[in-house]
C-alpha positions in Angstrom: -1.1 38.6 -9.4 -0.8 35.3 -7.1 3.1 35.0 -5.4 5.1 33.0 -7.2 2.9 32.8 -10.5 5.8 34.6 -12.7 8.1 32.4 -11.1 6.1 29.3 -11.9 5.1 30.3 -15.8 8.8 30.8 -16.3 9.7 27.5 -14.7 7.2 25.7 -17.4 7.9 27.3 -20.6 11.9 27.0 -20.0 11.2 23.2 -19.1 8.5 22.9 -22.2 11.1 24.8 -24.3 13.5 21.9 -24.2 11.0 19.4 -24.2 9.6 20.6 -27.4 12.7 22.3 -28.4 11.0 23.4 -31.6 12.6 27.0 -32.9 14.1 30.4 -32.8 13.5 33.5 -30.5 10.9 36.1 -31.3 12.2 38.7 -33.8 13.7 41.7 -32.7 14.9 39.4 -29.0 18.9 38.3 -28.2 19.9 35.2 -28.9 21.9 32.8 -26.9 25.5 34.4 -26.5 24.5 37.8 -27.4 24.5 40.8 -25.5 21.4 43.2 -25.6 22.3 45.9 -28.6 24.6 43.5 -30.0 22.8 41.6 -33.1 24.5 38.6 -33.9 26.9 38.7 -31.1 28.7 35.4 -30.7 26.1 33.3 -31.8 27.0 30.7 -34.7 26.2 31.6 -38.3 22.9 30.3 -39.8 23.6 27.7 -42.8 22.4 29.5 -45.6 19.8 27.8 -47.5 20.6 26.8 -51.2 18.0 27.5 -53.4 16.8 25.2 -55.9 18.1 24.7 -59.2 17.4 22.7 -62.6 19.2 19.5 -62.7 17.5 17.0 -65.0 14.4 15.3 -64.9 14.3 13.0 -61.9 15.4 16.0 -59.5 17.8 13.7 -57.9 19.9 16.7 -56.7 16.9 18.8 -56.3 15.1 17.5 -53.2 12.0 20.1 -53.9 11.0 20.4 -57.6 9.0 24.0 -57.8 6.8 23.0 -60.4 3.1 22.5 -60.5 1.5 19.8 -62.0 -2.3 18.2 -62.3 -3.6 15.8 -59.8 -6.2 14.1 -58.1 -6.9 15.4 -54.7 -8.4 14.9 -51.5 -9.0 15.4 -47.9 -8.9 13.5 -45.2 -9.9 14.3 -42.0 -9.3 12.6 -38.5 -8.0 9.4 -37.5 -11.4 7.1 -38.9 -10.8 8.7 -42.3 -6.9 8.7 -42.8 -5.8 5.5 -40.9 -7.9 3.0 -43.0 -7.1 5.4 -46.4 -3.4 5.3 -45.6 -3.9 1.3 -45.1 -5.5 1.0 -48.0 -3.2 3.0 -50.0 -0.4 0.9 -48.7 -1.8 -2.7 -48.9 -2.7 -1.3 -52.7 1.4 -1.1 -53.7 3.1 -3.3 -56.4 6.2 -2.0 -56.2 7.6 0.6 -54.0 6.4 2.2 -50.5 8.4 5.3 -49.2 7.6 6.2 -45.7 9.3 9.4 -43.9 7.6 10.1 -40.5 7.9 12.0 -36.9 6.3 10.1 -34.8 5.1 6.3 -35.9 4.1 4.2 -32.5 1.0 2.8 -30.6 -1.4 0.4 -32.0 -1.9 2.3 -35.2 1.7 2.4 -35.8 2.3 -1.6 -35.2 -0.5 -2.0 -38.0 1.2 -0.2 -40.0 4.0 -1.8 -39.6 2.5 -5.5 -39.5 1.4 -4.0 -42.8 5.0 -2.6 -44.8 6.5 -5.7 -43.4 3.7 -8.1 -45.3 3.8 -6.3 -48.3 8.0 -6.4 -48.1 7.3 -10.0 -48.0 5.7 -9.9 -51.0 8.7 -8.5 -53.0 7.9 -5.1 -52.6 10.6 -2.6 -51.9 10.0 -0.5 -48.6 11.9 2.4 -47.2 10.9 3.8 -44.1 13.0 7.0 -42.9 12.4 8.3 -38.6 13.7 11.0 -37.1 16.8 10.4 -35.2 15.3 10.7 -32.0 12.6 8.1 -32.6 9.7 10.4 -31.1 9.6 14.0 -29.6 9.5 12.8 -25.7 10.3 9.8 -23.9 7.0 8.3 -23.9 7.7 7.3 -27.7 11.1 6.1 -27.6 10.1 2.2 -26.6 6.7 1.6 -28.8 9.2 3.4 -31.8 11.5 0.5 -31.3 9.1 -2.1 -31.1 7.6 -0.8 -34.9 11.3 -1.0 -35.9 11.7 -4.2 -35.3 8.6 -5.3 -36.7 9.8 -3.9 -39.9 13.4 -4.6 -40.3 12.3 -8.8 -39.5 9.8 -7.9 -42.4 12.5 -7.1 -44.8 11.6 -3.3 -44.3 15.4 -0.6 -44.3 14.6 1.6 -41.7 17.0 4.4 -41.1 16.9 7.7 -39.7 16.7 11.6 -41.3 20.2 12.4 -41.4 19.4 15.7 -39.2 22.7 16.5 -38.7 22.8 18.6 -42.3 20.1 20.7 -42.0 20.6 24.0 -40.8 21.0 24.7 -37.4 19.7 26.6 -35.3 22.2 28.9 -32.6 19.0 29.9 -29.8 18.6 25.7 -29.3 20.2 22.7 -30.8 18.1 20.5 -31.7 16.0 20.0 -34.9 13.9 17.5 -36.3 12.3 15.3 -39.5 8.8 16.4 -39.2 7.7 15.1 -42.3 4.2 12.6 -42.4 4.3 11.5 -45.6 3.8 7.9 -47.3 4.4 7.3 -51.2 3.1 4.1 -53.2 4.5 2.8 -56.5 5.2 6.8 -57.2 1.7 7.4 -58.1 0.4 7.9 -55.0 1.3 10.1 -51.7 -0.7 11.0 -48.3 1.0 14.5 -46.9 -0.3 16.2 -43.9 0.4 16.7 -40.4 -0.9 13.5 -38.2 1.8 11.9 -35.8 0.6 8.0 -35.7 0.2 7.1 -32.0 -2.0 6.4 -29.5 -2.2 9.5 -27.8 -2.1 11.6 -31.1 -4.9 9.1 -32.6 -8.1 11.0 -31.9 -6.2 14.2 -32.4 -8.4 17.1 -35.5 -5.8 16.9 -38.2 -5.8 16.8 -41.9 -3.6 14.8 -44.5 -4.0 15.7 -47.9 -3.8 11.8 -50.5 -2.7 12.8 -54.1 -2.8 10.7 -57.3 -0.4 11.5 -60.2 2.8 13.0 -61.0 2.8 15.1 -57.9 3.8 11.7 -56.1 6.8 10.8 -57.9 8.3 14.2 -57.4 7.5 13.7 -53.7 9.2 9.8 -53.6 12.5 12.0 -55.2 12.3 14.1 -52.5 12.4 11.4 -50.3 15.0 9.3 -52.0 17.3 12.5 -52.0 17.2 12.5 -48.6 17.5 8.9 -48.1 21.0 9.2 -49.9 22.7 10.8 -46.6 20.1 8.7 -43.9 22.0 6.8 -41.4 21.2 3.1 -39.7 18.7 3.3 -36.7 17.8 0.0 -35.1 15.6 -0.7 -31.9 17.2 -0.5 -28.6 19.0 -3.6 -27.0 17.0 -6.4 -26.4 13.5 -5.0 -28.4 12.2 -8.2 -30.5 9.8 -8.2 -33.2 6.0 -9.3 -32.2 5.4 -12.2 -34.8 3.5 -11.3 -38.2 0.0 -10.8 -37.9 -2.5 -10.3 -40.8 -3.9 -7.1 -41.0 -7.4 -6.7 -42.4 -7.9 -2.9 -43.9 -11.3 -1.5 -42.5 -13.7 0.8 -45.3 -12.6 3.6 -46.7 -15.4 5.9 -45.2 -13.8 9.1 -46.5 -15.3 10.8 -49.8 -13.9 9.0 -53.0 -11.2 10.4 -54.8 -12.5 13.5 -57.2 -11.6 12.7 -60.9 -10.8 15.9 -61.7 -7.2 17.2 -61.4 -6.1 20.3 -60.0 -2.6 22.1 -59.9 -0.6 20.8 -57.1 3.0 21.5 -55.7 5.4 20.7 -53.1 6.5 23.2 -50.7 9.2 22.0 -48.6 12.0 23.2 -46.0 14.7 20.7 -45.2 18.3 19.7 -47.1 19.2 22.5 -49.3 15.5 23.5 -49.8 12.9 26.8 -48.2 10.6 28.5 -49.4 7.8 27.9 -47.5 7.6 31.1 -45.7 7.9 33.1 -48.8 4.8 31.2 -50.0 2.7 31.9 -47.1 3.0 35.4 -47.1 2.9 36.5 -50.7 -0.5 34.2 -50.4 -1.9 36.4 -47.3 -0.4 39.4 -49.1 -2.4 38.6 -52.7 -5.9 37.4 -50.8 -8.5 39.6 -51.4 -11.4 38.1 -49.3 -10.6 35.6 -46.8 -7.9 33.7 -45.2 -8.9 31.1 -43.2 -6.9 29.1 -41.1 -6.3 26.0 -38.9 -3.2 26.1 -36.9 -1.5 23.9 -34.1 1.4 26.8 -33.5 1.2 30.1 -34.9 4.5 32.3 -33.4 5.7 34.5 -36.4 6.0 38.0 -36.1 6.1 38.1 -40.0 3.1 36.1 -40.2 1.2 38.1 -38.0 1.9 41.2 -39.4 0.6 39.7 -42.7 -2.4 38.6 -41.4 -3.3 41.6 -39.3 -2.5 43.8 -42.5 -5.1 41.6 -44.4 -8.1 42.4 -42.1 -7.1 45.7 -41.9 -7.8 45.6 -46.1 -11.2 44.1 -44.9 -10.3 40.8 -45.3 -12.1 38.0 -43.5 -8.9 36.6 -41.9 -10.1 34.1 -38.9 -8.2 31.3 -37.3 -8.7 28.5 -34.9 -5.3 27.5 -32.8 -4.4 24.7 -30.3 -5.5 25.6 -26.9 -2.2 23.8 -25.7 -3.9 21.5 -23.5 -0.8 19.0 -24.0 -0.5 17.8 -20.1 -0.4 14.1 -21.5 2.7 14.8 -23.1 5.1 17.0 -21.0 2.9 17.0 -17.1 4.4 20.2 -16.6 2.5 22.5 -19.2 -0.4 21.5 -16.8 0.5 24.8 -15.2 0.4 26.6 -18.2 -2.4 28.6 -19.0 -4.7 28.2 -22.2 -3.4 28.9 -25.3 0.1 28.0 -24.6 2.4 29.0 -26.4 0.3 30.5 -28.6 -1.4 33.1 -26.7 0.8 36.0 -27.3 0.7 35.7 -30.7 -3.5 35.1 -30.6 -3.7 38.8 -28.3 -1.6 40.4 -31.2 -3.8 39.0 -34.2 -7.2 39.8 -31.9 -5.9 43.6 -31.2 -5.2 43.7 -34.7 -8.7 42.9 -36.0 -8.4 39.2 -37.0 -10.3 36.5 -35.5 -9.2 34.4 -33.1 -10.6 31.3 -31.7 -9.2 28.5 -29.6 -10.2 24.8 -31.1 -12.5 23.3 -28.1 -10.8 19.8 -28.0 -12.9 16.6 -26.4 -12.5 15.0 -24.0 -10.5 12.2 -25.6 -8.1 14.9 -28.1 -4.8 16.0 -27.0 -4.1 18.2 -30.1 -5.6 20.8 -32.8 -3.1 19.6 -34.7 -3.8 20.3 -38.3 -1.4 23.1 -39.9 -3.5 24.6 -43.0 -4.5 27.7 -44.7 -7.1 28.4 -47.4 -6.8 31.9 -49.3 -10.1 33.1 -50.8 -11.4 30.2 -51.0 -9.7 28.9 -53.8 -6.2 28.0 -52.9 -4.4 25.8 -49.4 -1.7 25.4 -48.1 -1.7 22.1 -45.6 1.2 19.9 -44.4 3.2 19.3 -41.8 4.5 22.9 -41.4 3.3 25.1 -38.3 4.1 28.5 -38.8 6.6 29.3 -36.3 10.6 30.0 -37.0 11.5 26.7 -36.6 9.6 24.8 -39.3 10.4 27.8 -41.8 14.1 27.5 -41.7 15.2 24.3 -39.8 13.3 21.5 -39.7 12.8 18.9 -42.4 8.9 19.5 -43.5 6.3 19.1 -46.4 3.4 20.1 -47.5 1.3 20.7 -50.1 0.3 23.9 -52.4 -3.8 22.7 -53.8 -5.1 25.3 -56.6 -9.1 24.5 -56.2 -11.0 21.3 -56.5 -13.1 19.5 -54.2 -10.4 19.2 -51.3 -10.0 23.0 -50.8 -14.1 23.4 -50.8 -14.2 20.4 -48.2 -11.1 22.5 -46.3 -13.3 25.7 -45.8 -16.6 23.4 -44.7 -14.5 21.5 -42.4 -13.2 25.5 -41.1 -16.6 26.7 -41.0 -18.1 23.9 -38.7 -14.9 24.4 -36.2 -15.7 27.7 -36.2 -19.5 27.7 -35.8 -19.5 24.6 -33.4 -16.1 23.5 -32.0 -14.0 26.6 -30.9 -14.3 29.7 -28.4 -13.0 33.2 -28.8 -9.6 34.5 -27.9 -10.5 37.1 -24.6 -7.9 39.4 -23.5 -8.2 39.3 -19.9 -6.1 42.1 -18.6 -2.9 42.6 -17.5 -2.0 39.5 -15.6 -2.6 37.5 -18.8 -0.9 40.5 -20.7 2.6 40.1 -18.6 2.3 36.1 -18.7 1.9 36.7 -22.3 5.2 38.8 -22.4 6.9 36.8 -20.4 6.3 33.6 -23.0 7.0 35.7 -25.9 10.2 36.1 -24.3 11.5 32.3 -24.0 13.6 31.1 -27.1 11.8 27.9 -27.6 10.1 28.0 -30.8 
């Protein structure tokens, strides 16, 4: 191994752990303010989550209604199919847009904007909810206030997730609304997992647009949350661009299927979990294949579900993130490929699952879809990756699709990623084998 390579590799995942700051150690590893063979040690105590429970029929109180119901379903995939649908969806309302989003900046996100602020012009009611910390990374923060402003001269209340009550977490402080949803008149809803801006434009990703009851359980969901949101405003001195008109391109994406299919929301967040459970009993239960597209997949749990899967001879393959993300925090340049996945990819690979890393082009930063179909028949797709962190701390949604057209687009979109757009996981020896240790070892996710 090169001098100083350890050195470096723990350098950049310490520094991309707070960058990110996105989770909980690796099972079984101390946490902050523990000693080794002292579980639990000093660390703070983990806010238990409170379980749903019945309280009427708008769910006020409930924030994640476990019920399924039929709708209208379908996928969207990439930027030139979910930008203009989410445009048109919006510049479609009569009433009422509900907006709760991670990141929402660049070009796309001033459209959209221009947009919310036009129709709240027009009388209709718009709420727009941002994490706190307008954007993961510096690079956000400014074009996050410039959308702000935009809306709130539009007649659009902006405020921010109130973060501070969901649990926390004691390895890293810091959590985050990573919801990407958008609700119209309570009849329709786009859930899914792409950021809006300009470096996360041309990113693979998947949002899943729903028409009927499903969406007014998820605008409760959203209004519940709204009830503790707090006032975020741009920064000093950031004025709003004047109005400009906003002409929706085609909807190029395949048209809405008529026929409706069971549909649910799984959520973690204020008082809500679940998720996890979910997952696995639908790995557990699968019988013939489990196919999956992933940003971040670091769960020991997961893992052992899915390597327990093939060993039942179940076609279990996944494509990851290479975690090329240079253009976001320079300092994961150094990092190798597959970051900070690859420990987790060498454990599924030795345990007879296939692995591949998404080949991204030239102009993508990201894999960044988070989604899971189960023998063909049943997905899973949000906002959720499947690491500690989005399980139990971090505001997320996403969605639970029983069959229909969406989930048989899902496993076409799978099986040209995996035929044309994605390389095998190699296990290169040792060096890679203690880098690989050595990651799996950093309390960042």
């Amino acid at each position: 191994m090169k001098p100083g390579l350890v050195k470096r590799w723990c350098v950049t995942a310490c520094v991309a752990a707070l960058s990110l700051g996105c989770g909980a150690p690796p099972q079984g590893l101390p946490r902050a303010g523990e000693r080794p063979g002292e579980p639990g040690g000093e660390q703070p105590p983990i806010q238990a989550p409170v379980q749903w429970q019945p309280a009427g029929e708008d769910f006020s109180d409930t924030l994640a209604p476990p019920r399924t119901t039929l709708n209208q379903t379908r996928l969207l995939v990439d930027g030139p199919e979910i930008f203009p649908a989410m445009e048109k969806m919006i510049e479609g309302a009569r009433k009422q847009i509900e907006v709760d989003y991670f990141v929402f900046s660049g070009r796309q996100g001033l459209r959209l904007a221009h947009l919310l602020a036009a129709k709240a012009r027009e009388g209709v009611h718009v709420d727009v909810v941002f994490d706190p910390g307008k954007g993961f990374t510096p690079m956000f923060t400014k074009s996050v206030d410039q959308v702000i402003a935009v809306m709130e001269a539009g007649g659009v209340h902006v405020t921010g997730f109130p973060v501070g009550r969901l649990p926390r977490r004691p390895a890293i402080n810091k959590v985050v609304d990573h919801d990407k949803v958008v609700v119209v008149d309570r009849e329709r809803a786009m859930v899914g997992g792409m950021n809006i801006a300009d470096v996360f434009d041309r990113n693979h990703d998947v949002m899943l647009e729903v028409k009927g009851p499903i969406a007014a359980d998820i605008g409760r969901m959203l209004a519940s949350d709204r009830r503790a949101s707090l006032p975020l405003k741009p920064a000093k001195g950031v004025k709003a661009t004047p109005p400009e008109p906003i002409t929706v391109p085609p909807d190029i994406a395949p048209p809405m299927p008529a026929q409706p299919v069971g549909t649910r929301i799984v959520s973690t967040g204020i008082n809500r979990t679940g998720y996890k459970e979910i997952l696995l009993e639908r790995i557990r239960s699968s019988r013939k294949s489990i196919h999956v597209l992933m940003f971040q997949l670091v769960d020991d749990d997961v893992v052992k579900a899915l390597t327990d899967a093939a060993r039942r001879r179940v076609d279990v393959r996944i494509i990851l993130d290479p975690g090329d993300h240079d253009e976001l925090i320079p300092v994961i340049k150094k990092a190798p490929l597959g970051f900070p996945n690859l420990p987790y990819a060498l454990q599924l690979l030795k345990g007879g699952v296939g692995v591949k890393w998404y080949r991204l082009d030239k102009d993508q930063v990201e894999m960044h879809a988070k989604v899971g179909v189960f023998d063909g028949q049943t997905m899973l797709l949000g906002s959720t990756n499947w690491i500690p962190s989005a399980f139990l701390f971090n505001n997320e949604a996403s969605l639970l699709v029983d069959g229909g057209p969406a989930v048989s687009r899902m496993e076409q979109v799978f099986e040209a990623d995996w035929a044309r757009k994605s390389d095998p996981v190699v296990d290169k020896g040792v060096t890679q084998d203690v880098l690989s240790w050595i990651i799996a070892r950093i309390p960042y996710l």
